[in-house]
C-alpha positions, 0 to 999 in steps of 0.5 A, a space after each residue: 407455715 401450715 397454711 403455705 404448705 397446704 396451699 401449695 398441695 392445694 395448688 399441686 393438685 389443682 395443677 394435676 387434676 387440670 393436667 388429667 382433664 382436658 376441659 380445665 386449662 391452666 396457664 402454669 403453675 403460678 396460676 395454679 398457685 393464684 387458682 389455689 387462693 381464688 377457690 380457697 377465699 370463694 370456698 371461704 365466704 361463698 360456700 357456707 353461704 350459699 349452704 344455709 340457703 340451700 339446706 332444705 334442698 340439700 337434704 332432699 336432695 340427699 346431700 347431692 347438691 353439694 356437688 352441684 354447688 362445688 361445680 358452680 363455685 369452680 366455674 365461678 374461680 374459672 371466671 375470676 382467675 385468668 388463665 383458669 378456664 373451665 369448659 363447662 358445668 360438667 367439668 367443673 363438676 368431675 373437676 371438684 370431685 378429682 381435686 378433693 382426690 388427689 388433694 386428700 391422697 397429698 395430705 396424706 403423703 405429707 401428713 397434712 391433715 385438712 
């Protein structure tokens, strides 16, 4: 039951976030929901990945890449989901840091921790 509830936070604020910034659009909220698992399973199995071979970069870069590497992995969702679009690189990017926001304040509201 867990795993539901956070995956529908995820998906609430997916859809927020998508409702404040006008360059991601989501169809509905049935699409947030498919949006949700899309970022989760490419977060899942991309994400560590692509951590271990940008590790030396990261740490010259101080950490900063992670932003540039969830930037890509949400245009990458905003390909692979339909009625997902992210407008560009710079969206993606203010879009990851708004939904890690409004994710963590509805964690907290609930008392689901992450």
């Amino acid at each position: 039951m867990s795993i539901i509830a956070g995956w529908i936070i995820f998906s609430i604020a997916i859809y927020a976030t998508a409702y404040l910034l006008p360059g991601i659009q989501i169809e509905d909220f049935t699409t947030a929901l498919v949006a949700a698992i899309g970022l989760g399973l490419i977060n899942t199995v991309l994400k560590p990945i692509l951590m271990i071979l940008t590790l030396p970069l990261n740490i010259l870069t101080l950490g900063l890449l992670t932003f540039v590497i969830n930037a890509l992995l949400v245009m990458l969702a905003g390909e692979l989901v339909p009625g997902f679009f992210v407008e560009n690189f710079w969206w993606a990017l203010l879009f990851s840091l708004v939904v890690s926001v409004i994710n963590g304040l509805l964690g907290a509201l609930t008392g689901k921790k992450k």
